[in-house]
C-alpha positions as a Python dict, from the first residue, in 0.01 Angstrom:
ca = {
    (1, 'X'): (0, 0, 0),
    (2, 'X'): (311, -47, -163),
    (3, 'X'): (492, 272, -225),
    (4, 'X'): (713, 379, -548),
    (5, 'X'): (1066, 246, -478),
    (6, 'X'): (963, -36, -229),
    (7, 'X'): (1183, -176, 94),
    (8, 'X'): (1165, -511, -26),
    (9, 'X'): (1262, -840, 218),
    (10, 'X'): (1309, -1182, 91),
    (11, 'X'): (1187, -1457, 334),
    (12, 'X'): (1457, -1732, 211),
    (13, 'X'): (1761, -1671, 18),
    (14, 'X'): (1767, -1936, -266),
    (15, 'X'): (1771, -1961, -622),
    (16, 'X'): (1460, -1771, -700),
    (17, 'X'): (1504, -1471, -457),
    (18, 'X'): (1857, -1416, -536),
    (19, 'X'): (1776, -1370, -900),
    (20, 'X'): (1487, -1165, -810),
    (21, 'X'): (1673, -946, -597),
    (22, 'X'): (1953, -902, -826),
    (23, 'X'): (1750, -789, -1135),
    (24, 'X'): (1549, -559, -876),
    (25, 'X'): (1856, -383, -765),
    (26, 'X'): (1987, -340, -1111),
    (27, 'X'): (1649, -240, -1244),
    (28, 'X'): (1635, 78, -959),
    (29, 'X'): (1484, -76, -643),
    (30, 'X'): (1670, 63, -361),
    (31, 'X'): (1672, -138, -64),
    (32, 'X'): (1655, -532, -46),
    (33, 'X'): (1711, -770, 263),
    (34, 'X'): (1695, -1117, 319),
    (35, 'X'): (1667, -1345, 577),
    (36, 'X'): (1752, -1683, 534),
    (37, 'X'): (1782, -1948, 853),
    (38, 'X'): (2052, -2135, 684),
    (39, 'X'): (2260, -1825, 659),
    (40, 'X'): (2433, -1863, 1019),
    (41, 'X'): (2552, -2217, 899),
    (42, 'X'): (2879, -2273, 804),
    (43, 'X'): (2837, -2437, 529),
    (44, 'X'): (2503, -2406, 408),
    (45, 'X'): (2505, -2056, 450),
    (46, 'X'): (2847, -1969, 246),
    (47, 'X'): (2623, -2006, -74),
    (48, 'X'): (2386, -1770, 52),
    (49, 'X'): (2605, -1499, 189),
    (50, 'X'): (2800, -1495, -135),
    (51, 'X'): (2503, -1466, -324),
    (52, 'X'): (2361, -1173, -47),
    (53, 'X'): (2683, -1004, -131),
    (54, 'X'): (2692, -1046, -496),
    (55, 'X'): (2297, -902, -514),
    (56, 'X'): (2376, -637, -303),
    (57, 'X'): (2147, -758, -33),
    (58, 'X'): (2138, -688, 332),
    (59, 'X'): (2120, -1008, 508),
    (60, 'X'): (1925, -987, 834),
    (61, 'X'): (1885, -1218, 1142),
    (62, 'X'): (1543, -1268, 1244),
    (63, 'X'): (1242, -1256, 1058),
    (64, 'X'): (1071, -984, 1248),
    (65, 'X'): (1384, -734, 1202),
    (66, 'X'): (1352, -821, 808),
    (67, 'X'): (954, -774, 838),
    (68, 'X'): (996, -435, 1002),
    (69, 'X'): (1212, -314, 759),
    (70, 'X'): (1041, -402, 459),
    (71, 'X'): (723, -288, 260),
    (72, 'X'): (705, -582, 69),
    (73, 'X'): (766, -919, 178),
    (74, 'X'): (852, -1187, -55),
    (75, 'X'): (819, -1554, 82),
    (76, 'X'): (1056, -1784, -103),
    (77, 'X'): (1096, -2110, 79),
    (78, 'X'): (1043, -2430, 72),
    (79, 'X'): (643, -2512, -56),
    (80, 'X'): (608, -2762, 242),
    (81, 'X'): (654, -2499, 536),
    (82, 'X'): (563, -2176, 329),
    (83, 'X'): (213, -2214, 575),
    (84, 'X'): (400, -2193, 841),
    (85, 'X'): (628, -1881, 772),
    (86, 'X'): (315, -1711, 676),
    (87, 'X'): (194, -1750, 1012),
    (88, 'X'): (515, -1687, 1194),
    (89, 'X'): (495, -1322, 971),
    (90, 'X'): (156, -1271, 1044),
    (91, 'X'): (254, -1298, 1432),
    (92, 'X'): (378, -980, 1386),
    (93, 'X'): (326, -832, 1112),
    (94, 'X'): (196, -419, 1083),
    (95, 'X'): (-109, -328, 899),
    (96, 'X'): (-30, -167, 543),
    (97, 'X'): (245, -392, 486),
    (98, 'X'): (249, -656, 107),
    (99, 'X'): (327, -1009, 152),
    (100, 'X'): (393, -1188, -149),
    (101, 'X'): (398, -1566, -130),
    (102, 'X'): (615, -1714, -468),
    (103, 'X'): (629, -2029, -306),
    (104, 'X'): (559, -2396, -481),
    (105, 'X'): (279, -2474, -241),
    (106, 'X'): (-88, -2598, -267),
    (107, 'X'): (-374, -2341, -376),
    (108, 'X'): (-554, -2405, 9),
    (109, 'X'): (-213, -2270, 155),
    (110, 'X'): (-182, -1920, -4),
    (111, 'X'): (-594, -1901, 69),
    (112, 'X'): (-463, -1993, 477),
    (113, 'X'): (-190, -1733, 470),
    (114, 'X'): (-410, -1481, 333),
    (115, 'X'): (-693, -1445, 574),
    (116, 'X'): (-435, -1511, 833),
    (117, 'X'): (-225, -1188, 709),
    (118, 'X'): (-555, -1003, 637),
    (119, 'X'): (-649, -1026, 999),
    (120, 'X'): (-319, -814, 1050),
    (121, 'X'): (-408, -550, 764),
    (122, 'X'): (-171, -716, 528),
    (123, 'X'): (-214, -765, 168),
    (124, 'X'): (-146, -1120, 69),
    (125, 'X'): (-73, -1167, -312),
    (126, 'X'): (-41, -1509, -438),
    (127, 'X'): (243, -1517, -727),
    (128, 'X'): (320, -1813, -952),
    (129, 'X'): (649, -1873, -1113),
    (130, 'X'): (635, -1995, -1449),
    (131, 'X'): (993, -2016, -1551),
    (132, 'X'): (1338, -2056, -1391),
    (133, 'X'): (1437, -1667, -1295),
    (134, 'X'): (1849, -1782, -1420),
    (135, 'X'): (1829, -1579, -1680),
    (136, 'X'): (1511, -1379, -1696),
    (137, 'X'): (1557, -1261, -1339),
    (138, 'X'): (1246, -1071, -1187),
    (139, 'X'): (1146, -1062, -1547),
    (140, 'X'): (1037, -1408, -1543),
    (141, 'X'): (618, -1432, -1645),
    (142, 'X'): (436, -1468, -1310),
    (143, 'X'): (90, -1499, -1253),
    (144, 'X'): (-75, -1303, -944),
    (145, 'X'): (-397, -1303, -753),
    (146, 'X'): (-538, -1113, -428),
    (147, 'X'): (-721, -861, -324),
    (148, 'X'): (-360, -616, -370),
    (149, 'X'): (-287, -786, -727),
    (150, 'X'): (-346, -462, -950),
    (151, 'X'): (-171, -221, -733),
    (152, 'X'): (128, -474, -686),
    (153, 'X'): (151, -454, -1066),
    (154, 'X'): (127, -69, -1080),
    (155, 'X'): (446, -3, -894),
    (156, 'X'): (601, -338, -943),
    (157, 'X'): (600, -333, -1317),
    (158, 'X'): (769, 14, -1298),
    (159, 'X'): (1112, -212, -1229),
    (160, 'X'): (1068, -477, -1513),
    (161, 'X'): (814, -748, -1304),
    (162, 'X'): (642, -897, -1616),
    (163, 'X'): (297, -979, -1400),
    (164, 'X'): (-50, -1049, -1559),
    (165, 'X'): (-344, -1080, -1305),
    (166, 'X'): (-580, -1356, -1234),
    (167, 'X'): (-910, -1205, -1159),
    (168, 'X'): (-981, -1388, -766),
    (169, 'X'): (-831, -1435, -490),
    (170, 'X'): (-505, -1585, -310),
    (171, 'X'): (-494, -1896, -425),
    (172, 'X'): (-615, -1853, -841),
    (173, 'X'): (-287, -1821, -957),
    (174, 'X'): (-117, -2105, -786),
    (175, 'X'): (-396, -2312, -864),
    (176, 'X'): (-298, -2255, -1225),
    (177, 'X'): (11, -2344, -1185),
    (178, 'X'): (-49, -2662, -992),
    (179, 'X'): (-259, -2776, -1321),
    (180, 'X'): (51, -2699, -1561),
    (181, 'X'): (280, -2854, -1324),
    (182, 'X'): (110, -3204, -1382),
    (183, 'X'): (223, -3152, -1710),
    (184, 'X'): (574, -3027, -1605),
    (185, 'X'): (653, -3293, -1352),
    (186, 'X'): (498, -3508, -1566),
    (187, 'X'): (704, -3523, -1888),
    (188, 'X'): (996, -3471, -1673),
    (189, 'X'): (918, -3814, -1487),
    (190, 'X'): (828, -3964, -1837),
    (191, 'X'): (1159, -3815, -2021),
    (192, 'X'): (1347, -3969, -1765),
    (193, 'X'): (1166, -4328, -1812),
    (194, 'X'): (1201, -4301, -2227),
    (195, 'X'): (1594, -4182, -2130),
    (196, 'X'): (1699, -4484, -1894),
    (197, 'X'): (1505, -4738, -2175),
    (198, 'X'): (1686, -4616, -2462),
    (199, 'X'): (1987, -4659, -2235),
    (200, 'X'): (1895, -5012, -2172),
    (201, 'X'): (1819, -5069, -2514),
    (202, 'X'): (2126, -4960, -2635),
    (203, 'X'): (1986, -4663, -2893),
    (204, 'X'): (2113, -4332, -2867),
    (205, 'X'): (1897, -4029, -2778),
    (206, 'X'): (1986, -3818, -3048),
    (207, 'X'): (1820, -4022, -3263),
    (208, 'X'): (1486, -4053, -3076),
    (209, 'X'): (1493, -3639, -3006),
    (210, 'X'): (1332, -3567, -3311),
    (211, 'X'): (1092, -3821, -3334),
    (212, 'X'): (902, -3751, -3054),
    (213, 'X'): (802, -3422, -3130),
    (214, 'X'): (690, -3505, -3471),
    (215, 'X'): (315, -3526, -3415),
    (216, 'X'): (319, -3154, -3355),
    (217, 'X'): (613, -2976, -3467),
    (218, 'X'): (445, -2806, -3695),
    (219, 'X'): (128, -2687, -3464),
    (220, 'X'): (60, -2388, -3265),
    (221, 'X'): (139, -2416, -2910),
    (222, 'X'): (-196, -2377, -2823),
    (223, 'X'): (-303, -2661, -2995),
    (224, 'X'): (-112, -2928, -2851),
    (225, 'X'): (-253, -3015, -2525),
    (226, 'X'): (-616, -3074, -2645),
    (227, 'X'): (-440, -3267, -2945),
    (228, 'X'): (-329, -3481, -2749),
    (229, 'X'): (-605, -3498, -2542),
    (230, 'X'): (-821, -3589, -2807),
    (231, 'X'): (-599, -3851, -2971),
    (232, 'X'): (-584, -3999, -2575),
    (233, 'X'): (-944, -3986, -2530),
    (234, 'X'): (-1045, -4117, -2884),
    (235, 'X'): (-832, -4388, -2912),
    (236, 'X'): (-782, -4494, -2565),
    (237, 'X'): (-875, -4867, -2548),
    (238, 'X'): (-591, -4940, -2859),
    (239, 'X'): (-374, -4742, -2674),
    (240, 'X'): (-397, -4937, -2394),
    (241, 'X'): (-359, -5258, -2587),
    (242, 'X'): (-38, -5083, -2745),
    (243, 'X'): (67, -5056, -2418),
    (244, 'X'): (99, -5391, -2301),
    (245, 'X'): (375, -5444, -2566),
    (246, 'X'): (568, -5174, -2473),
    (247, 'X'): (557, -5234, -2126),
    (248, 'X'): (661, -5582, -2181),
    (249, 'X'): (921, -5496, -2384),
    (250, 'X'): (1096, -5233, -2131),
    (251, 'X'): (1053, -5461, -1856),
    (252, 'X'): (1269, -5682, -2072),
    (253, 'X'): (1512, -5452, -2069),
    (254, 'X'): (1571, -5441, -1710),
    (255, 'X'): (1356, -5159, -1618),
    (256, 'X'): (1024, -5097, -1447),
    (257, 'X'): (799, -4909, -1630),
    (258, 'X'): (697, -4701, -1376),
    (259, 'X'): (492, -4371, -1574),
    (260, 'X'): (389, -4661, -1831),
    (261, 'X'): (208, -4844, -1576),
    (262, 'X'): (51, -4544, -1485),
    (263, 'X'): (-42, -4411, -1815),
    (264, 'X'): (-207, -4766, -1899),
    (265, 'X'): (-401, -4722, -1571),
    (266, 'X'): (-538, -4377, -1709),
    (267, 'X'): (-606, -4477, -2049),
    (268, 'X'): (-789, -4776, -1956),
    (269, 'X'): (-979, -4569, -1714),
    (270, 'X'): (-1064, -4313, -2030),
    (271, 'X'): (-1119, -4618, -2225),
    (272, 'X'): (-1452, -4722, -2027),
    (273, 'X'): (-1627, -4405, -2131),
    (274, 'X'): (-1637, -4530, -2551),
    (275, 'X'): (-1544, -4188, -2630),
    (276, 'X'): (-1457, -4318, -3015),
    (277, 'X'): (-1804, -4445, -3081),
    (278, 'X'): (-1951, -4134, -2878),
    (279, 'X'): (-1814, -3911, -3172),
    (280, 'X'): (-1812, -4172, -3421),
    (281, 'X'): (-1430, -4170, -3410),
    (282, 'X'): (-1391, -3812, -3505),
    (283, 'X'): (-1368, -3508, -3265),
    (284, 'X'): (-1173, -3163, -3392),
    (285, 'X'): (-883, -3053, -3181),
    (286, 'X'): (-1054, -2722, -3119),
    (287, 'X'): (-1348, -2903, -2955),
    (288, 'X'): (-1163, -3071, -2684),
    (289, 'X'): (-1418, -2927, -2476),
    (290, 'X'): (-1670, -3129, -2569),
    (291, 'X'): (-1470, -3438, -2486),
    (292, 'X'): (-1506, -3361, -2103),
    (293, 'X'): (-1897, -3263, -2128),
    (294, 'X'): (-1879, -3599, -2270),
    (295, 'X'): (-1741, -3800, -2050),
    (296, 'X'): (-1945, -3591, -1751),
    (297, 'X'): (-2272, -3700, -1928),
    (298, 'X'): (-2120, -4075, -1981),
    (299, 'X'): (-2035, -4148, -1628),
    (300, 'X'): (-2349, -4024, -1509),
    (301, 'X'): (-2584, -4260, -1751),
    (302, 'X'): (-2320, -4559, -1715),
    (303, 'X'): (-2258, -4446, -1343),
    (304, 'X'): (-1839, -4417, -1398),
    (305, 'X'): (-1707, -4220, -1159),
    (306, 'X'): (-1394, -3992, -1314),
    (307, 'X'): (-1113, -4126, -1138),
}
């Protein structure tokens, strides 16, 4: 149970806790700590202590001493061993103590560090980061989910947190925001790729900027995912033919086509299912559903397994 002005402790001192922890203390919350391994280092830890300092934070030397002194724990390290510190805290962890795990992991890791922490009395709430905290601070949207979710929102909102809960449990709300992030990382990889071509091809991005939102600049947030799912779906096989060109032309720029390759791969994939003559070349955008209901009864008749 998390009580009204929180002893919060940050497992990890980098971008996204020292942001958090600044707004907090701003916003009214009393007492933060941190406790970062890198802050002992001479040079890795300079960063970090200035930014301790700046935030008004108490840095700390061992995780238990920051577990013992806190109410609510915030994990925010690396996704890869974010497992592991979960199990280090649950070591020795008291009952009636909130861990929150912020981390970039996978879904099956916050379910892991929950029953692990539940075996100590613990509440485990999974939170996912949708934004860079920079400016936004602990303002920034997150998504939680856990057994503790609603309560952690009761006295958490109190100091600006802008949460909305995921009905289910640790693990729901990362698992959302593993989906987006194939989008994220995604157009990130292929930005980069359409970037270093126009490079090689000698055209300047301000002119291609504009031009490749056009398709949907002028429709409703919501509606352009299953656009261009649908367009994908529909008109996969030319797409894939449209490809070759385009591959062939980058690659004769001096560049492999690295997400293009991969994108053919996909659409040709999408392109065994006939989706065009399915719905006679004609599908609305707001019944993308029926695309993947589709496809499901497809592959089971034509025996295409969805790749």
């Amino acid at each position: 149970m998390i009580p009204g002005n929180p002893r919060i402790g940050f497992i990890g001192f980098g971008e996204v806790a020292y942001y958090f922890a600044k707004g907090l203390k701003e916003d009214g919350v009393l007492q933060v700590s941190a406790f970062d391994r890198n802050a002992s280092h001479a040079e890795q830890g300079d960063l970090v202590r200035r930014r301790a300092a700046d935030a008004g934070v108490l840095l700390v030397s061992t995780l238990r001493d920051l577990v013992d002194r806190s109410d609510l724990i915030i994990s925010a390290v690396w996704g890869n061993v974010a497992l592991d510190v979960a199990k280090e805290t649950a070591s020795f962890a008291s009952a009636g103590k909130v861990y929150g795990d912020i981390n970039n992991t996978a879904p099956s890791a916050k379910e892991q560090g929950a029953v692990l922490l539940k075996e100590q009395g613990v509440e485990f709430i999974d939170m996912a980061l949708f934004t860079s905290p920079s400016e936004t601070k602990h303002r920034s949207p997150i998504l939680i989910s856990g057994e503790g979710a609603e309560s952690f929102v009761k006295v958490m909102s109190r100091f600006g947190m802008n949460l909305t809960v995921v009905p289910g449990p640790a693990g729901k709300a990362t698992t959302i925001k593993t989906l987006v992030n194939i989008y994220y990382k995604g157009i990130q990889a292929v930005c980069m790729e359409l970037a270093l071509s126009a490079w090689k091809a000698g055209i300047d991005l301000e002119i291609l900027s504009p031009l490749v939102v056009k398709p949907v600049e002028n429709m409703p947030r919501e509606k352009e995912l299953p656009f261009w799912m649908v367009r994908g779906a529909l008109h996969a096989a030319r797409k894939t033919a449209e490809l070759e060109s385009i591959i062939e032309a980058v690659e004769e720029w001096g560049l492999k086509p690295i997400m293009l390759e991969a994108t053919r791969k996909r659409l040709e994939t999408i392109s065994r299912y006939g989706l065009q003559g399915y719905f006679k070349g004609e599908l609305a955008v707001d019944n993308y559903k029926a695309l993947m209901e589709a496809m499901d009864q497809i592959g089971k008749k034509k025996g295409i397994e969805m790749e």
